[in-house]
C-alpha positions in Angstrom: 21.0 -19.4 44.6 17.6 -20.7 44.0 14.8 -18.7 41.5 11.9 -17.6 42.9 9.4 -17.8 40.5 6.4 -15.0 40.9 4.1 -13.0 38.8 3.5 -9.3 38.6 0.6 -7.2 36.7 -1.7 -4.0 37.3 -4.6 -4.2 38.6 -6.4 -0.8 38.7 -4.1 1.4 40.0 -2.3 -0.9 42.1 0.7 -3.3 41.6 -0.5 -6.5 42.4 2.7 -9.2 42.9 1.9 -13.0 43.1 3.7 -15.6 44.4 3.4 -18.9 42.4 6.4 -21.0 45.0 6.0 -20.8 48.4 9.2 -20.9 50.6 9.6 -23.3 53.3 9.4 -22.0 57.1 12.9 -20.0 58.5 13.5 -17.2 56.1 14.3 -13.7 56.1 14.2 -11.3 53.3 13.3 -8.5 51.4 11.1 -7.1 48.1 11.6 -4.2 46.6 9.4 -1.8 43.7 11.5 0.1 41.6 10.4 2.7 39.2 13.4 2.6 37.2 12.5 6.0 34.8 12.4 7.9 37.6 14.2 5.8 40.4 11.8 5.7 43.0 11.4 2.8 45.1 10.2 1.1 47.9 11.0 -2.0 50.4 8.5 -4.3 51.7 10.6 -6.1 53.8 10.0 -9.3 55.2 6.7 -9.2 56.5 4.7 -9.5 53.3 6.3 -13.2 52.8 5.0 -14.4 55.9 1.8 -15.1 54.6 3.1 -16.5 51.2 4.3 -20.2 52.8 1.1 -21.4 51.2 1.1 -19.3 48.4 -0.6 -15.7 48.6 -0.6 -12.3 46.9 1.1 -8.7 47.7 -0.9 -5.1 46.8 1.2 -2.5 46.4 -1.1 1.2 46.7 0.3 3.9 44.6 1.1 6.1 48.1 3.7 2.9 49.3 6.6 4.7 46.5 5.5 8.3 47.0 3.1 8.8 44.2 -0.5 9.8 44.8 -3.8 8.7 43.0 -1.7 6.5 40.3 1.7 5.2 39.7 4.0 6.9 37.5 4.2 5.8 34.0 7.7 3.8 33.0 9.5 0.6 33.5 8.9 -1.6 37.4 10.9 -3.9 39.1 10.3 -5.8 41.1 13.1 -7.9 42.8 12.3 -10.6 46.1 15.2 -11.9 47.8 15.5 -13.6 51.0 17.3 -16.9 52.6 16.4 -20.0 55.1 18.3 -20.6 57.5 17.5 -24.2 57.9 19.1 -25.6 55.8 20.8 -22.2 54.4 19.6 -21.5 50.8 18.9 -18.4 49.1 16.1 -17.3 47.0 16.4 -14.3 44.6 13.7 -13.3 42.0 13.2 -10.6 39.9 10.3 -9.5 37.2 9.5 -6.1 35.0 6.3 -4.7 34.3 5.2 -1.8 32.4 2.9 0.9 33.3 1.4 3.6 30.3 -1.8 4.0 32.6 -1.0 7.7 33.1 0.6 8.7 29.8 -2.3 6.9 28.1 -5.3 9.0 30.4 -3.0 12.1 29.5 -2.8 11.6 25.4 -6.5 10.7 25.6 -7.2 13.8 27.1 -4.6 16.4 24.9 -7.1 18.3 23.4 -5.0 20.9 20.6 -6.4 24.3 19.6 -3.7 24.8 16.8 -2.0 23.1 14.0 1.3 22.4 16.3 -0.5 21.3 18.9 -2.4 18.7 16.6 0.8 17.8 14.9 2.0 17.4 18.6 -0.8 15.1 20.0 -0.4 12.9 16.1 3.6 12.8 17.4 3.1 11.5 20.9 0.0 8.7 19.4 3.1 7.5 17.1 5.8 7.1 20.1 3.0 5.5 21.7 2.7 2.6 18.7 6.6 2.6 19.4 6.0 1.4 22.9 3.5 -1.2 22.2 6.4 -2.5 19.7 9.3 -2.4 22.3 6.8 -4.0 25.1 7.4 -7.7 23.8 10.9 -7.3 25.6 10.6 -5.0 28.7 13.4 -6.0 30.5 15.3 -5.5 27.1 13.7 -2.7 25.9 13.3 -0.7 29.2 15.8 2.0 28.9 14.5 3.1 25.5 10.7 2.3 26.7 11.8 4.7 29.6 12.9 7.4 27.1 10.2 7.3 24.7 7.8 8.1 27.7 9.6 10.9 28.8 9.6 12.4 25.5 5.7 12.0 25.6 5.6 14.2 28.8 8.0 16.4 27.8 5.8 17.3 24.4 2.5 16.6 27.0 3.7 19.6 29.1 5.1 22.2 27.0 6.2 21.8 23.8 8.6 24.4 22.4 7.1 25.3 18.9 8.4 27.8 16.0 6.1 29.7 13.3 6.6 29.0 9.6 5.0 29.4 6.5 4.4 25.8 5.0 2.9 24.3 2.1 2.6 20.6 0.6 1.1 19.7 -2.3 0.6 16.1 -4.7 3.3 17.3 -8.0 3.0 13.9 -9.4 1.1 10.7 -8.4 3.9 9.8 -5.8 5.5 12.5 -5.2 4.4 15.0 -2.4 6.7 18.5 -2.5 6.8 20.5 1.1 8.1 24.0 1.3 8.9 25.9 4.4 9.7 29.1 5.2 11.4 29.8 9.2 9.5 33.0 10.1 11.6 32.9 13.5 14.9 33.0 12.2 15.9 29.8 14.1 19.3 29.3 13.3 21.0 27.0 15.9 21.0 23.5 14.5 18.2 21.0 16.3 18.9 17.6 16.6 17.2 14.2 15.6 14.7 15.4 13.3 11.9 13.4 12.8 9.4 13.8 9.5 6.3 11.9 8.9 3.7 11.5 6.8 0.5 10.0 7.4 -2.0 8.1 5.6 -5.2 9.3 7.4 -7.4 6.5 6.1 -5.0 3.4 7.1 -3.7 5.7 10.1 0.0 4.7 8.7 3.0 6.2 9.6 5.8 6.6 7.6 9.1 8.7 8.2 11.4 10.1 6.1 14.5 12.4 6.3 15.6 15.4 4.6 18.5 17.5 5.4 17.0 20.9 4.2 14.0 20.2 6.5 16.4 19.4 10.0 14.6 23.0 10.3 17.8 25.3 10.9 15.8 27.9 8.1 13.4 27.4 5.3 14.0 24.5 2.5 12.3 22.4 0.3 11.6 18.8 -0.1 10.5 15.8 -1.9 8.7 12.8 -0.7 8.2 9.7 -2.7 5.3 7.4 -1.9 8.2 4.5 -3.0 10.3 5.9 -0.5 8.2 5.8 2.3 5.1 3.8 1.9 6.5 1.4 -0.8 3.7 2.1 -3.1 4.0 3.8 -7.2 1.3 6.0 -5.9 0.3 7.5 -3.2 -3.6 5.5 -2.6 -6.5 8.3 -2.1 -7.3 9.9 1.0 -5.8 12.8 3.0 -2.3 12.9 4.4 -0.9 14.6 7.5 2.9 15.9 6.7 5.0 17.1 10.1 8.2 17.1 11.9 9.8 17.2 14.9 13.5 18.2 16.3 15.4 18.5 19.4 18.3 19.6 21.1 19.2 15.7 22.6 16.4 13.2 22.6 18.2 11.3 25.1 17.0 14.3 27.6 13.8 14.3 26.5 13.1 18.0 25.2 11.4 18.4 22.0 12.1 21.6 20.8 9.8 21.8 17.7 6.7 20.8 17.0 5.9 22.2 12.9 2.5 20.8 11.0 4.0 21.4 7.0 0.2 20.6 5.7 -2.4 17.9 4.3 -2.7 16.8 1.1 -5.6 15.6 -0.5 -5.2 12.9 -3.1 -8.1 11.4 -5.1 -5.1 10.2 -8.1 -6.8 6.7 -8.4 -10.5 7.7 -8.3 -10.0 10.8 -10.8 -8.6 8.4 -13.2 -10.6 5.3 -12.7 -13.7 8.3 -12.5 -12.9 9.3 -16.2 -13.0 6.6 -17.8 -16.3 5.3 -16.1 -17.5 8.7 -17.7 -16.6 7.5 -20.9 -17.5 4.2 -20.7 -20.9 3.8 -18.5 -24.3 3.6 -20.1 -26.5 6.4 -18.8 -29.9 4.3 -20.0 -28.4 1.6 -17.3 -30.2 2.5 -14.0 -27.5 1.4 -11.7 -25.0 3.1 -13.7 -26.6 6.5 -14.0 -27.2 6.5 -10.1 -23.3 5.3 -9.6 -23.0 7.9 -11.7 -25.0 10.9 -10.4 -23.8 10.2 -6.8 -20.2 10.6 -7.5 -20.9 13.5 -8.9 -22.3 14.6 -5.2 -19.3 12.9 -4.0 -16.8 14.9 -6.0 -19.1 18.6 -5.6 -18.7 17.4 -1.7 -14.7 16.8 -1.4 -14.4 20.2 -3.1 -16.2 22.1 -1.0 -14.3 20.3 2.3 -10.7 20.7 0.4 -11.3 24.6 0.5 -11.2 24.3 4.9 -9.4 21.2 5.0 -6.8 21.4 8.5 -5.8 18.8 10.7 -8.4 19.7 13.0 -11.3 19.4 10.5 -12.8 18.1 6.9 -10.6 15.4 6.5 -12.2 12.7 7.9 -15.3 13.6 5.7 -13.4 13.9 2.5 -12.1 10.7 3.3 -15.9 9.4 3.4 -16.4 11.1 -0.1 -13.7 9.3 -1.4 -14.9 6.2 -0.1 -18.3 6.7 -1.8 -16.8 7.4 -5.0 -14.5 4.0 -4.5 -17.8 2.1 -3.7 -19.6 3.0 -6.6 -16.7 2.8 -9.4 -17.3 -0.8 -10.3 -17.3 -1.2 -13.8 -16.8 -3.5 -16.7 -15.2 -1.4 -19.8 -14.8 -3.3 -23.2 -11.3 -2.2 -24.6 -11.7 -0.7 -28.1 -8.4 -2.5 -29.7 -6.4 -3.5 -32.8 -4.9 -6.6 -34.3 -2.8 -5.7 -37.3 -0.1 -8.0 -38.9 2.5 -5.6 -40.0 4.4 -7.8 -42.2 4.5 -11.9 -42.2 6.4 -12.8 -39.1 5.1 -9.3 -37.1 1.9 -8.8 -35.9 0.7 -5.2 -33.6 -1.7 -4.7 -30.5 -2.7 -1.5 -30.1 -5.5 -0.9 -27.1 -7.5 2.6 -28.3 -9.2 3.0 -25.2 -8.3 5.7 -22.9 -7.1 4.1 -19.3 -6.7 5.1 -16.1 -3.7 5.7 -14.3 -3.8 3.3 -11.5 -2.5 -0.3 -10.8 -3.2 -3.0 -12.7 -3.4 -6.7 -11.8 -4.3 -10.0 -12.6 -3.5 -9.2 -16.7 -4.0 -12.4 -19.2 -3.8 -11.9 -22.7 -4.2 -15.3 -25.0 -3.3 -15.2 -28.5 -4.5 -17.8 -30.8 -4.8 -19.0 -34.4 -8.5 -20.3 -34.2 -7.4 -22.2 -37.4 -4.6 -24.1 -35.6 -5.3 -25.2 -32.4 -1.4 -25.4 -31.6 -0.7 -21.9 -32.1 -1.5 -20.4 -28.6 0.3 -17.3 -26.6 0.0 -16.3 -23.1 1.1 -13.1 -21.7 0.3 -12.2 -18.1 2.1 -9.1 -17.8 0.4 -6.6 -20.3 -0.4 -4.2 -19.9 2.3 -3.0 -17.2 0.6 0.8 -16.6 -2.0 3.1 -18.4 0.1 3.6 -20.9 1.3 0.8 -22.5 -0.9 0.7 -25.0 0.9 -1.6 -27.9 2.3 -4.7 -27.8 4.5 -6.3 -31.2 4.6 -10.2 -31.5 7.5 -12.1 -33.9 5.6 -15.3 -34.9 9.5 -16.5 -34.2 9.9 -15.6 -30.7 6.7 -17.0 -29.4 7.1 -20.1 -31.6 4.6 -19.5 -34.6 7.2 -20.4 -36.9 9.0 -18.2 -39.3 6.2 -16.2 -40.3 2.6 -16.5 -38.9 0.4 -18.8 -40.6 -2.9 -18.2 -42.7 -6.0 -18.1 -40.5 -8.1 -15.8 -38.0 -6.2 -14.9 -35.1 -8.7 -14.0 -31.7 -6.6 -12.0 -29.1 -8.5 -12.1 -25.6 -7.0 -9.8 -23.2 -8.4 -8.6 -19.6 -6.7 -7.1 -16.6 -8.3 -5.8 -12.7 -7.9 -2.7 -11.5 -8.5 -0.9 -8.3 -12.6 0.1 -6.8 -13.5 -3.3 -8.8 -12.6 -2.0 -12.2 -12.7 -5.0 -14.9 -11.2 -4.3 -18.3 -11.7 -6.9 -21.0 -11.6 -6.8 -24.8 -11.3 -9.4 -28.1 -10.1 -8.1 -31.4 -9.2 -10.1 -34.8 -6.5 -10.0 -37.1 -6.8 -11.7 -40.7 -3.6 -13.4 -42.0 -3.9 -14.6 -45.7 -0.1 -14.2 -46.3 0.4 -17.6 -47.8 -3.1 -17.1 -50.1 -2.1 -13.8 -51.3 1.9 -15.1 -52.0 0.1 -18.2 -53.9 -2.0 -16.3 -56.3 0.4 -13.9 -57.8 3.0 -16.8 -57.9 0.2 -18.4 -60.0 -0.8 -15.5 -62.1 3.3 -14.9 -62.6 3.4 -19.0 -63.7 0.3 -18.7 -65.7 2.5 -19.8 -68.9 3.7 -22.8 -67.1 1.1 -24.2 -65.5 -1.6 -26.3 -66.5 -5.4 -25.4 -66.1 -4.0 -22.2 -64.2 -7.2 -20.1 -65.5 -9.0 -22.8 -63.7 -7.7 -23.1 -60.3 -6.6 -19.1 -60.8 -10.6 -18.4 -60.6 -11.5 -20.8 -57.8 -8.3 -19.1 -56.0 -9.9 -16.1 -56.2 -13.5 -16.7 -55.4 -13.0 -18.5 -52.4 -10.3 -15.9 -51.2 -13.1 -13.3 -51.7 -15.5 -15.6 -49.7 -13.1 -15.9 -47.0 -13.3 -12.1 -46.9 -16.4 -11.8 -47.1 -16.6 -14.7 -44.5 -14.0 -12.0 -42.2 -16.2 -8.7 -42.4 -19.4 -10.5 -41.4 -17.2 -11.8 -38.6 -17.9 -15.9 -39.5 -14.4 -16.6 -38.5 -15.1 -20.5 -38.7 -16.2 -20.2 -42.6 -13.4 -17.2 -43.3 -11.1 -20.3 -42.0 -12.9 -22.7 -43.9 -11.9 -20.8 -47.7 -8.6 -19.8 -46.5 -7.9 -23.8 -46.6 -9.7 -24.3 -49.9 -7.2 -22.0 -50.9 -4.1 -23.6 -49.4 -5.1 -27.2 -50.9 -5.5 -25.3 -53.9 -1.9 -24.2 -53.8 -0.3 -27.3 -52.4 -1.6 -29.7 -55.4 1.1 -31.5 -56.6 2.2 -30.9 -60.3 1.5 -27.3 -60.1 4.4 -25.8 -58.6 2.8 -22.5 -57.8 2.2 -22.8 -53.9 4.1 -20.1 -51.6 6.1 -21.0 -48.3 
């Protein structure tokens, strides 16, 4: 048996098979077009290979399997097999092709006039994103491609559809809670539910399954944003939440068709939106028109959210929300503290009031800016909006035992969503060793020679250095905090402090 090599593709709303090998002179044989959905089929016989010996093509018009104005949607075949006589070979070949061109018209056209119906025509543009997936492998794939189309004309003809009372609202940032009540009293059980939730602005779809909602009566459910679009929030815009059940997929009937809601969720601009309020600058041109047009925004998605449906408003309040994304950008300075809490534990504490959004690209650098050696790096603080303090041990990020006498500078930024920058620098005096020195001196006094002496210049240039520390002149507050330690290292005296 020898492959017959051909190609086969729409064109319009024909079938148009090519040959790419001719077959030598003295054959007979046969092509046939199969619809394999629905079975339908048609042979060509022999005639149409005549004309192929050097090479040719075969148009195949909607009317030769039965079907008038365009094929049927669904898996072809199309298999060509024939033999020479002289010498006697066989030739068999055999290609699939797939044909949405009806189902495609048909969901372009569906035109809804009710909440099921919408949910309905949002069900069938889904299975049709399945097909396009499955359509890499037709001949693998065609049984299920088969299916799926049938269940789009089974929900393009007459979907069977209950009445309930349904709600779904944001509880949390990722966390979307559905209640249903069965106004029908369905009580037989249906059959591979299917519930979705989609992100209007991406056009996502995510499924997820709850056994109170395969809708046998009314029930309640949660639906985590981790769970179905892998996020810790759910991002702003306005979400579609449905199902669908039936008795047996695998005969096509789709025997509800329920719209539970939309949800509305502005969780990232509200928060980011607050603390612009508190931050911006309303002498700063830009700012205060950034500013007064969110306000529009905001006035605008409330008024929409009060008729918001699945037929209307949500594709504007999605525009709002963009508006109020695109004019967010802002750079907040972090109000924050440094404070060493004893000699080997020193406290962050950011003051500033963040939003609860995502964070990224964190760096915070801690340094002794009077030992270049001393340096930490942190790139993971903070993790959310509210961590808010962070403790270092001088041991565990290799200061030594205790931290050592100087100005500490603590940088720390981090990104945010809608171009947010957050960035801040706070100090921390350490003068553990200076202050340990001088009362071991005063405590010596007795002992030590010319102790009134070096006791005075102890203390004047410790009051320098905080004088040096207040005016924020870290490089001279460093400079007496040295004169200090020289001071209390000379030899002889005995009165330094480790």
């Amino acid at each position: 048996m020898a492959v017959f090599n051909f190609t086969y593709a729409l064109s319009g709303n024909n079938q148009l098979l090519t040959q790419i090998t001719a077959p030598p002179v003295g054959f007979s044989g046969t092509t046939t077009l199969t619809n394999t959905k629905d079975s339908v089929s048609h042979d060509f016989g022999v005639s149409w290979i005549v004309p192929f010996v050097g090479g040719g093509t075969l148009t195949a018009q909607p009317s030769d399997l039965g079907y008038t104005g365009t094929f049927a949607s669904g898996v072809y075949t199309a298999v060509v097999a024939f033999s020479v006589t002289i010498p006697p070979i066989s030739y068999s070949g055999t290609q699939y092709l797939l044909d949405t061109t009806r189902i495609d018209a048909q969901i372009a056209a569906y035109a809804p006039t009710n909440p099921t119906e919408a949910a309905t025509l949002i069900w069938m543009q889904y299975l049709r994103t399945q097909i396009d997936t499955l359509s890499s492998d037709v001949q693998g794939n065609q049984a299920l491609l088969n299916t799926l189309i049938d269940i789009i004309d089974s929900a393009l003809v007459s979907p069977v559809t209950i009445t309930t009372i349904s709600s779904v609202s944001l509880s949390d940032n990722n966390t979307f809670s559905i209640v249903a009540i069965n106004e029908n009293g369905l009580v037989t059980p249906l059959n591979s539910p299917s519930n979705y939730v989609q992100n209007t602005v991406t056009g996502d779809y995510e499924y997820y399954e709850d056994a109170f909602l395969v809708p046998t009566a009314s029930g309640s459910s949660s639906v985590d944003s981790t769970n179905t679009f892998f996020t810790p929030i759910y991002t702003d815009g306005c979400y579609f939440v449905y199902n669908f059940a039936g008795n047996n997929f695998s005969e096509a009937t789709i025997r509800l068709a329920r719209y539970y809601g939309i949800v509305v969720v502005t969780t990232t601009i509200d928060a980011e939106f607050a603390t612009f309020e508190a931050n911006y600058d309303p002498n700063n041109v830009e700012q205060a028109a950034s500013y007064a047009a969110m306000l529009a925004a905001y006035a605008e998605i409330q008024t929409l959210s009060s008729s918001v449906n699945i037929f209307s408003n949500y594709d504007e309040i999605n525009d709002q929300i963009a508006i109020i994304q695109a004019n967010l950008a802002l750079w907040v300075e972090l109000d924050m503290s440094l404070v060493l809490t004893n000699k080997s534990l020193m406290t962050l504490t950011i003051n500033t009031t963040l939003p609860n959004v995502v964070y990224s690209a964190q760096s915070l650098n801690l340094s002794n800016t009077n030992d270049d050696s001393q340096e930490y790096i942190v790139t993971t603080f903070p993790e959310n909006y509210i961590d808010l303090t962070k403790t270092f041990s001088s041991s565990e990020i290799n200061f030594g035992t205790q931290f050592e006498d100087g100005v500490y500078k603590l940088n720390l930024s981090w990104s945010a969503e809608n171009s947010m920058e957050f960035s801040g620098v706070t100090y921390c005096l350490v003068m553990t060793q200076v202050d340990c020195g001088i009362a071991q001196v005063i405590a010596n006094r007795p002992n030590c020679k010319n102790v009134r002496s070096q006791l005075n210049m102890l203390m004047l240039f410790r009051d320098m250095a905080l004088d040096a520390y207040s005016n924020e002149d870290y490089t001279t507050c460093n400079f007496y905090i040295n004169k200090c330690i020289i001071i209390l290292n000379q030899s002889g005296c005995g009165c330094g402090c480790n």
